[in-house]
C-alpha atoms as a printed R data frame, in Angstrom:
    type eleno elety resid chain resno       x      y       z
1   ATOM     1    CA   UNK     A     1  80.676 23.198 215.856
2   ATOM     2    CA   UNK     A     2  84.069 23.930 216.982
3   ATOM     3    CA   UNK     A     3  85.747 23.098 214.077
4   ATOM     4    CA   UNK     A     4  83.248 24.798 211.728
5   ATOM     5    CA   UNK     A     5  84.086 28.365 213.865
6   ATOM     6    CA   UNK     A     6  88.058 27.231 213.410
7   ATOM     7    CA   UNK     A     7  87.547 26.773 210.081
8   ATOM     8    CA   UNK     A     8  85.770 29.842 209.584
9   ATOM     9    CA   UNK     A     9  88.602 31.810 210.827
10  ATOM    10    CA   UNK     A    10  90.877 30.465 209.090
11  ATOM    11    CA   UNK     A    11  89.060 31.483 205.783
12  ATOM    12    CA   UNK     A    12  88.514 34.931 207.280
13  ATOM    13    CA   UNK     A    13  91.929 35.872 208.210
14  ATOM    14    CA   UNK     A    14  93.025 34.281 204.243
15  ATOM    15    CA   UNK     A    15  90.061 36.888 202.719
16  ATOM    16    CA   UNK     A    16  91.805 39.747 205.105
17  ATOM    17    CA   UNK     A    17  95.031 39.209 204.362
18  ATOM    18    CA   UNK     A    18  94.315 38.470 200.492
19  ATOM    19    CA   UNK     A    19  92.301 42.078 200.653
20  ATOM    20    CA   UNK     A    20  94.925 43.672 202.190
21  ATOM    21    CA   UNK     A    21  98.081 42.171 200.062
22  ATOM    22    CA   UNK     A    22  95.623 43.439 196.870
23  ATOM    23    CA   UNK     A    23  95.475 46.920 198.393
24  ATOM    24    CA   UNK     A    24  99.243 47.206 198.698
25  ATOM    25    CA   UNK     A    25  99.917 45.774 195.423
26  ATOM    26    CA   UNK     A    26  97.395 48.165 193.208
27  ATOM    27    CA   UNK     A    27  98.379 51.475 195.802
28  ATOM    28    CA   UNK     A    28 102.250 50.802 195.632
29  ATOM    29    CA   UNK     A    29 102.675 49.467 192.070
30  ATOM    30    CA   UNK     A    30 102.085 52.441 189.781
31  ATOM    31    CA   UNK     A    31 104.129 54.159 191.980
32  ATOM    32    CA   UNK     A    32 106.961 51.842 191.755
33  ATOM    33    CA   UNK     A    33 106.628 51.625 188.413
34  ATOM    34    CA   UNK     A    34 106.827 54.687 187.411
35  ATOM    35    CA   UNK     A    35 110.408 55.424 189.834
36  ATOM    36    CA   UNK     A    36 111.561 51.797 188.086
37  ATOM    37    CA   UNK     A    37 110.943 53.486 184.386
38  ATOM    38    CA   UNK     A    38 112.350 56.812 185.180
39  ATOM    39    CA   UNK     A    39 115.888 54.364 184.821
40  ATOM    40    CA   UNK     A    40 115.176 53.103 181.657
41  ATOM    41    CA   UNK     A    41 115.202 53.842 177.937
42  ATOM    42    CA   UNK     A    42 112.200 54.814 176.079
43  ATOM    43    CA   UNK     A    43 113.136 51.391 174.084
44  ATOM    44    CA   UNK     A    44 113.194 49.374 177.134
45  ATOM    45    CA   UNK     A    45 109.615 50.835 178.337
46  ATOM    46    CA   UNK     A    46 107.862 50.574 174.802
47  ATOM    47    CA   UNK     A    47 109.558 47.160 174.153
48  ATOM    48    CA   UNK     A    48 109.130 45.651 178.223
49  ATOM    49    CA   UNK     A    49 107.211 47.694 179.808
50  ATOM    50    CA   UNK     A    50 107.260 45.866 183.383
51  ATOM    51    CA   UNK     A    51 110.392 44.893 183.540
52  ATOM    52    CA   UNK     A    52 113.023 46.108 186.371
53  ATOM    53    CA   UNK     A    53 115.705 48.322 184.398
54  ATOM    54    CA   UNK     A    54 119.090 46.950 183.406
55  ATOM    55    CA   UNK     A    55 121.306 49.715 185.121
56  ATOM    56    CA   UNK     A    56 120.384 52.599 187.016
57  ATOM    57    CA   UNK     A    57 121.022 55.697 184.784
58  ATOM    58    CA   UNK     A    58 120.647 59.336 185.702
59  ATOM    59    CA   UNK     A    59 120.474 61.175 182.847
60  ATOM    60    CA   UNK     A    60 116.624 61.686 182.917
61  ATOM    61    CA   UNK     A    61 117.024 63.508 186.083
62  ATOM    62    CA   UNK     A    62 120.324 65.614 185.573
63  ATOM    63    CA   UNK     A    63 118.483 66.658 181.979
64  ATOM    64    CA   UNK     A    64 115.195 67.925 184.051
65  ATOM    65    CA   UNK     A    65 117.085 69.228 186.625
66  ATOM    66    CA   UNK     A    66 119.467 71.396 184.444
67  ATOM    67    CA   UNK     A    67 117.515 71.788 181.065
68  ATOM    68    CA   UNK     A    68 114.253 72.657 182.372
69  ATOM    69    CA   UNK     A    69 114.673 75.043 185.430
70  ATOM    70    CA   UNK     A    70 113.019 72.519 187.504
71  ATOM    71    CA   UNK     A    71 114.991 73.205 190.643
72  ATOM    72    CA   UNK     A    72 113.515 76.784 190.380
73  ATOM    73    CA   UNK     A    73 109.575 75.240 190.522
74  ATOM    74    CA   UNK     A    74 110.923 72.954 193.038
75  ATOM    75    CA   UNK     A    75 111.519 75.723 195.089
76  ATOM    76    CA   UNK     A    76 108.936 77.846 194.406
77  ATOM    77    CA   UNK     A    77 106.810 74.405 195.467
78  ATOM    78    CA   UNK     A    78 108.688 74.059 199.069
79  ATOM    79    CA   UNK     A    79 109.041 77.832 199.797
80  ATOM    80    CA   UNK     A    80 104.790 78.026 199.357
81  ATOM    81    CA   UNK     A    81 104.349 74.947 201.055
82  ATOM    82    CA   UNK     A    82 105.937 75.453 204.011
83  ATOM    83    CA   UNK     A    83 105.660 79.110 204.933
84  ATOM    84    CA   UNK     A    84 101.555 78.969 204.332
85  ATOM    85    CA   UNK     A    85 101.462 75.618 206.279
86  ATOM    86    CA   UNK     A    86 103.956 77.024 209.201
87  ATOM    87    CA   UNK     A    87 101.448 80.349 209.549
88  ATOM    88    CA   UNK     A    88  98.574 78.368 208.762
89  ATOM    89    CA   UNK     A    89  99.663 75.987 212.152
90  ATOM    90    CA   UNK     A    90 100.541 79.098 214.570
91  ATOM    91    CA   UNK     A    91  96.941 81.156 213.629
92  ATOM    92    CA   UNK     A    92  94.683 77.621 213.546
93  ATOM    93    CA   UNK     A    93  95.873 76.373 216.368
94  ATOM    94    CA   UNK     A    94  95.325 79.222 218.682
95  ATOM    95    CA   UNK     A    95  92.023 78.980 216.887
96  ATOM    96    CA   UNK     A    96  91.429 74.965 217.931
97  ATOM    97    CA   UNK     A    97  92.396 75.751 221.463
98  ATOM    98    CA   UNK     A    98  90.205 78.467 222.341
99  ATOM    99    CA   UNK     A    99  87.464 76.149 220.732
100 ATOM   100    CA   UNK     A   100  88.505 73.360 222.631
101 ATOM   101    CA   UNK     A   101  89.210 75.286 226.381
102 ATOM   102    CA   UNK     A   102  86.881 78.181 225.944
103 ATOM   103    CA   UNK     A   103  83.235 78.736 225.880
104 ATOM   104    CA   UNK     A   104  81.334 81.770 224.037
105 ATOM   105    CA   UNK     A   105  78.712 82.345 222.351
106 ATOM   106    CA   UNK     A   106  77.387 80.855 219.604
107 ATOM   107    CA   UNK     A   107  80.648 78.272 219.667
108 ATOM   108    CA   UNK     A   108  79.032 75.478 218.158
109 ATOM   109    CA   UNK     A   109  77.645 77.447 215.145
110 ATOM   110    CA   UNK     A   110  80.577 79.082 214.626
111 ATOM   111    CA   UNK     A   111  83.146 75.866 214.758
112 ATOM   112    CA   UNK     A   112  80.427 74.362 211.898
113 ATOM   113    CA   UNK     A   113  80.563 77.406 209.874
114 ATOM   114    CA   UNK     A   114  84.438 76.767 209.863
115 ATOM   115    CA   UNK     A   115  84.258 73.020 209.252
116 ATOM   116    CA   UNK     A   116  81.330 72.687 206.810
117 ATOM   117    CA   UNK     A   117  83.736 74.312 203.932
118 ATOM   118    CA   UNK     A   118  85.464 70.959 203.928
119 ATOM   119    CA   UNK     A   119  82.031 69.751 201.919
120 ATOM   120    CA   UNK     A   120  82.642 72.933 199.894
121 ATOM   121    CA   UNK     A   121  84.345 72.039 196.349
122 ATOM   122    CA   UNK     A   122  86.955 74.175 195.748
123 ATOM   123    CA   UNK     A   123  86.131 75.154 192.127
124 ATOM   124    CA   UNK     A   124  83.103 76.608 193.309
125 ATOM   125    CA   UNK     A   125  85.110 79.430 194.875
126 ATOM   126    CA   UNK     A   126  86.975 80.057 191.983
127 ATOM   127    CA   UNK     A   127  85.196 83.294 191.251
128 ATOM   128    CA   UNK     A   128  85.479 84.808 194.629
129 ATOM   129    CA   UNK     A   129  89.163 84.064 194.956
130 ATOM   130    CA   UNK     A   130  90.364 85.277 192.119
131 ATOM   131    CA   UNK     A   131  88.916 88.661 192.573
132 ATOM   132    CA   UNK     A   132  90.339 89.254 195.796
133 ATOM   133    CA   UNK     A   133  93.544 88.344 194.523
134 ATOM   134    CA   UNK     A   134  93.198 90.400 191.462
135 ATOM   135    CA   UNK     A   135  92.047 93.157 193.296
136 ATOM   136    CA   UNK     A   136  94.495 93.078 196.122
137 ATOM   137    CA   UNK     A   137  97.409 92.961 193.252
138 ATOM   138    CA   UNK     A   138  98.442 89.853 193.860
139 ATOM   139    CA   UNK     A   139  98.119 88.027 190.958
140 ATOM   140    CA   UNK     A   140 101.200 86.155 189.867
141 ATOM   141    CA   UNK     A   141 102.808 86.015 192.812
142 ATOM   142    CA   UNK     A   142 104.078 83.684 195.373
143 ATOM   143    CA   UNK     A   143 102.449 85.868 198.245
144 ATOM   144    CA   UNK     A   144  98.456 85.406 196.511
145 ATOM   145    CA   UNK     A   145  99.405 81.838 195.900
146 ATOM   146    CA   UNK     A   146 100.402 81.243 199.571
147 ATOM   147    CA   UNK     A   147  97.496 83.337 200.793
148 ATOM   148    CA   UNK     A   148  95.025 80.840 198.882
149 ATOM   149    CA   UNK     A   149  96.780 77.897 200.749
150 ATOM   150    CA   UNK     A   150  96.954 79.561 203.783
151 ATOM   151    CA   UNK     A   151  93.094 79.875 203.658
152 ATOM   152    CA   UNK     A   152  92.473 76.297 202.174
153 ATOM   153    CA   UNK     A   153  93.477 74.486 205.322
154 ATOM   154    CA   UNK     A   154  91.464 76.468 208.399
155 ATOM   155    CA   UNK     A   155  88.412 73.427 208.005
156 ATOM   156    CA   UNK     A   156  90.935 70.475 208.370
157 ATOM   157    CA   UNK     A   157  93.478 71.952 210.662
158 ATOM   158    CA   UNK     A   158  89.965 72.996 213.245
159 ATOM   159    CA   UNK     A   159  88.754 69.194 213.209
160 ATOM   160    CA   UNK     A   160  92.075 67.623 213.777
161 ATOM   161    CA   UNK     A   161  93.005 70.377 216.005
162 ATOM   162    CA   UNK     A   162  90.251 70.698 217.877
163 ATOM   163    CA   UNK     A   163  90.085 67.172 218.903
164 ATOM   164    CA   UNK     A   164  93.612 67.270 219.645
165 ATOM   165    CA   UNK     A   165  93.512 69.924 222.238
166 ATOM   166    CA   UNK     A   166  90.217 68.512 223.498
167 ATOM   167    CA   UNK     A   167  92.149 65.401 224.917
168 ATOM   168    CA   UNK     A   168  94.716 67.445 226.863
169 ATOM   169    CA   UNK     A   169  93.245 67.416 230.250
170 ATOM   170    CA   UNK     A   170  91.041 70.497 231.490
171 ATOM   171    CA   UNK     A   171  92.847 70.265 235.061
172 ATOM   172    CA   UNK     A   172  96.345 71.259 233.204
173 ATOM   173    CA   UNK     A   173  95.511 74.630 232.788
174 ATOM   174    CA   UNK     A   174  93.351 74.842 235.743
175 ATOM   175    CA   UNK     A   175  96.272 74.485 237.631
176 ATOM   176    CA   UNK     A   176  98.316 76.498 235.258
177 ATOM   177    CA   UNK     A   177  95.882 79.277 236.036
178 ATOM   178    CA   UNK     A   178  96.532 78.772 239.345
179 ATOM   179    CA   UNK     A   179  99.902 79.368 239.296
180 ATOM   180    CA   UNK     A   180  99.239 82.749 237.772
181 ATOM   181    CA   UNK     A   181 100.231 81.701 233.735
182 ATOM   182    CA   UNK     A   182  98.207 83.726 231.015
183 ATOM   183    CA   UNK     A   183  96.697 82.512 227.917
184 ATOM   184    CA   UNK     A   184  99.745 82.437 225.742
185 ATOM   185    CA   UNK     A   185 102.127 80.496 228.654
186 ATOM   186    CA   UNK     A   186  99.140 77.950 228.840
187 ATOM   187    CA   UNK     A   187  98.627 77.477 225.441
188 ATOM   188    CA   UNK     A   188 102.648 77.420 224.095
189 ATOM   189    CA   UNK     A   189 104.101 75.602 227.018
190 ATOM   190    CA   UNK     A   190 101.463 73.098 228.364
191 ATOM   191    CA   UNK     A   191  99.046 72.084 225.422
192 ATOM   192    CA   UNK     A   192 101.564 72.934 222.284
193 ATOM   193    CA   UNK     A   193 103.627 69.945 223.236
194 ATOM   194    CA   UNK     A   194 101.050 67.717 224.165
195 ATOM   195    CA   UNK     A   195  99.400 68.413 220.860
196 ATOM   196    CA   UNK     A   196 102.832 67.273 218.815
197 ATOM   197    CA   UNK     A   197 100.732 64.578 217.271
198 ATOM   198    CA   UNK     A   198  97.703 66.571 216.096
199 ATOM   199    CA   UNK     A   199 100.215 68.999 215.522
200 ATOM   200    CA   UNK     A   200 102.170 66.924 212.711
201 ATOM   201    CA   UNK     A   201  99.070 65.765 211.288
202 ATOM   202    CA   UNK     A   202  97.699 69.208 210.323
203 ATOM   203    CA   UNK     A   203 101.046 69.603 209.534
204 ATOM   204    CA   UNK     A   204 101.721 67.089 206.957
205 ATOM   205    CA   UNK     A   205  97.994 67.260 205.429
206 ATOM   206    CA   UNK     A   206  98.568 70.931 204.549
207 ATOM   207    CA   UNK     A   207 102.018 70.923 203.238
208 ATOM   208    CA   UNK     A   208 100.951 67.660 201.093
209 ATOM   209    CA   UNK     A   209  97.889 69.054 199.741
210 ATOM   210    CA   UNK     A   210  99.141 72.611 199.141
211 ATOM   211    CA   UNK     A   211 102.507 70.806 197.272
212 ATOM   212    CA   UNK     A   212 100.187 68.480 195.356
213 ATOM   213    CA   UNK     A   213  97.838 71.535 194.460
214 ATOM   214    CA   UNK     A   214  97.346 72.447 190.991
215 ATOM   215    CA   UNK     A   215  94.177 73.921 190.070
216 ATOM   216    CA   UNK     A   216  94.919 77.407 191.815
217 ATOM   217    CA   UNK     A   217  98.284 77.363 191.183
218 ATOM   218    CA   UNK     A   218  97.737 77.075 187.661
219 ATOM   219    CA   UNK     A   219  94.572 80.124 187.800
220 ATOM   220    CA   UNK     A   220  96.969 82.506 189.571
221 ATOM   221    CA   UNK     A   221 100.313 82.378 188.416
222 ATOM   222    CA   UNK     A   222 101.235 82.636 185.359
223 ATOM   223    CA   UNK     A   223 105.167 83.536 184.742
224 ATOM   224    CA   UNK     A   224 107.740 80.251 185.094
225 ATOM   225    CA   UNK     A   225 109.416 82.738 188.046
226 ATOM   226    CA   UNK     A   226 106.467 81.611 190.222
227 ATOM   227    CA   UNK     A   227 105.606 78.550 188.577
228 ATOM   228    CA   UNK     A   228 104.920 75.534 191.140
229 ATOM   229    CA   UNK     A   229 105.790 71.986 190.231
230 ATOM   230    CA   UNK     A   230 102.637 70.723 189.760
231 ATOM   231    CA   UNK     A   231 102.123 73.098 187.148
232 ATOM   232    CA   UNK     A   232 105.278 72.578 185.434
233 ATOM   233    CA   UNK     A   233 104.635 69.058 185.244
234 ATOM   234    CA   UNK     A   234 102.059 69.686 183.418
235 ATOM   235    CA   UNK     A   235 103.645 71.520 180.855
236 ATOM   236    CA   UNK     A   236 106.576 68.589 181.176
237 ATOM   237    CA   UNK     A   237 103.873 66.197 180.150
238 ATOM   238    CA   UNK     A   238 103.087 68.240 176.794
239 ATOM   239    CA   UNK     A   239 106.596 68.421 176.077
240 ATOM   240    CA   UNK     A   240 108.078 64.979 176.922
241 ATOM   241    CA   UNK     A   241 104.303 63.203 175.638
242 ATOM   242    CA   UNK     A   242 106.620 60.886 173.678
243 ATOM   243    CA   UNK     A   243 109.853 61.196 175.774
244 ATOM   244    CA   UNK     A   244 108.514 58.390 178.875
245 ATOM   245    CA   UNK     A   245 111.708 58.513 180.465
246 ATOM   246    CA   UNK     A   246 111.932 62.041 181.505
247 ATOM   247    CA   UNK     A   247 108.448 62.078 181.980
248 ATOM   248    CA   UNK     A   248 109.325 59.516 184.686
249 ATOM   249    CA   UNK     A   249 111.704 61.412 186.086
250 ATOM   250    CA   UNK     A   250 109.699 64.283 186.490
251 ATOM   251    CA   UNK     A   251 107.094 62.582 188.142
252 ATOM   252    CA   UNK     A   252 109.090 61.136 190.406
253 ATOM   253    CA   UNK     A   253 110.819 63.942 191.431
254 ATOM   254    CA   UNK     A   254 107.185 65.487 192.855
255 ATOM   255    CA   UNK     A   255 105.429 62.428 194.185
256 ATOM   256    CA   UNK     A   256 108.705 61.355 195.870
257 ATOM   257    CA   UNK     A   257 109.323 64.486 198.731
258 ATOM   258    CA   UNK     A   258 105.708 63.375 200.146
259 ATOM   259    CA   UNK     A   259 105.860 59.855 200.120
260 ATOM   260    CA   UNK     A   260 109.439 60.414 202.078
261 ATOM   261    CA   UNK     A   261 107.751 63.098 204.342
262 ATOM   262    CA   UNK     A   262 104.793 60.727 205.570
263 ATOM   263    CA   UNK     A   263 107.330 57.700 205.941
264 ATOM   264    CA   UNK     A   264 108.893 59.689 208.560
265 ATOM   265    CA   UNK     A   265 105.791 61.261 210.597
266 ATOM   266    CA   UNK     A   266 103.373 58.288 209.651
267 ATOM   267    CA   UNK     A   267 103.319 57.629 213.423
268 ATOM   268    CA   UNK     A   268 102.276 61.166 214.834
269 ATOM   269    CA   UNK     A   269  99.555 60.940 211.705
270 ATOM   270    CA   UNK     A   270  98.719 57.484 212.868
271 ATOM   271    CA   UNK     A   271  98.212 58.369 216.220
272 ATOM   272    CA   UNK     A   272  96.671 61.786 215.766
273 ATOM   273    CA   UNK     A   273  94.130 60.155 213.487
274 ATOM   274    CA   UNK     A   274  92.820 57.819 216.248
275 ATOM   275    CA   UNK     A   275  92.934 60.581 218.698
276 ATOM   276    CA   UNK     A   276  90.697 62.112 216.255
277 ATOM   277    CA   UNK     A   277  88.594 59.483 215.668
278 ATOM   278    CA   UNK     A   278  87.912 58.430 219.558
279 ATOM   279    CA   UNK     A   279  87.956 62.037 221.391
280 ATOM   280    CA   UNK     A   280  85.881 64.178 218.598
């Protein structure tokens, strides 16, 4: 019986870590593949397309770079980014704590009114958007386009949040209180840094998501002045649909600032997560 339960194991922990070497393999690989062929020749990618290139060449990326104004969407795509996920952290987080610390009424329904849009599609408010940016003059402009992010990331940024500031002990600013600190001391220098986790989380989501974010970016801008990448690239897709290596390079050059951001803060996200996932 023992050695039937060994056995069993055994074949369990090959089925895991088979399972789990698959996962990496299909999630990392098109990724890989695409940085590899950014390097290579449009020869080398028609003729072998999964082979590692000869030489590392840069010319893909000094031609988008310079012939394409893509360090002007690339900035346009990290100015909107941050700024709307940076305001959207200072307002929602006020907005998690007092939900967290604070009772009033109707709480509950009001915290599910919040969260529920995150079952909301977004092209569904399409129609609603767009006329309050048309009519607020907005349209085609990096301000609207922030304002949209801004907005997008209240549902997320409440859960993780929320659950965040819920962990931070009660008796913290009880005794805060006590030593005659208002809201705002309580909230920026006793649960801000013990939120750093939850913090980064919300952080990273947003600024991924709104960099990543196409569908609005393409509805409300329409000059290349306020062009984000996302959009760009998919103009750069028309226009290199037969030129793969620049196409590569392009690719690479958006997918690469988030998979560097998360390697760094994958930790806080890691940690915030469970947080999340035990305290909410």
């Amino acid at each position: 019986m023992k050695r039937k339960q060994t056995t069993g194991s055994i074949l369990f922990k090959i089925f895991m870590y088979f399972t789990l070497i698959f996962t990496v393999v299909v999630s990392v690989y098109p990724i890989l593949w695409v940085i590899f062929s950014s390097f290579k020749s449009n020869a080398a990618i028609l003729s072998s397309p999964f082979s590692l290139p000869d030489t590392f060449n840069f010319n893909a990326y000094a031609s988008v770079l310079n012939q394409y104004s893509f360090g002007l969407y690339g900035w346009n795509s990290l100015l909107i980014s941050t700024l709307s996920t940076l305001l959207a952290l200072t307002f929602f987080s006020m907005s998690a704590y007092v939900f967290a610390k604070f009772r009033f009424p109707f709480k509950g329904l009001i915290y599910v009114l919040f969260t529920i849009t995150l079952l909301v599609p977004g092209h569904t408010k399409t129609q609603p958007i767009f006329s309050l940016i048309m009519n607020l003059n907005l349209y085609d402009t990096k301000t609207g386009l922030g304002l949209v992010y801004l907005s997008g990331g209240i549902a997320m940024s409440l859960f993780v949040l929320r659950a965040t500031f819920m962990a931070v002990p009660m008796e913290l600013n009880e005794a805060a209180e006590i030593d005659g600190a208002g809201f705002l001391r309580t909230f920026a220098q006793i649960n801000l840094p013990l939120a750093k986790n939850g913090l980064a989380t919300a952080g990273i989501l947003m600024f991924l998501g709104n960099w990543n974010e196409y569908y609005f970016a393409a509805l409300l801008t329409s000059s290349p002045g306020n062009r984000t990448l996302p959009v760009a690239l998919g103009f750069f897709n028309q226009a290199f649909s037969y030129d793969y290596t620049r196409m590569f390079a392009a690719l690479t050059l958006v997918i690469l600032p988030g998979i560097i951001i998360y390697m760094f803060a994958q930790n806080q996200v890691q940690a915030s997560i469970a947080s999340t996932g035990i305290k909410g």
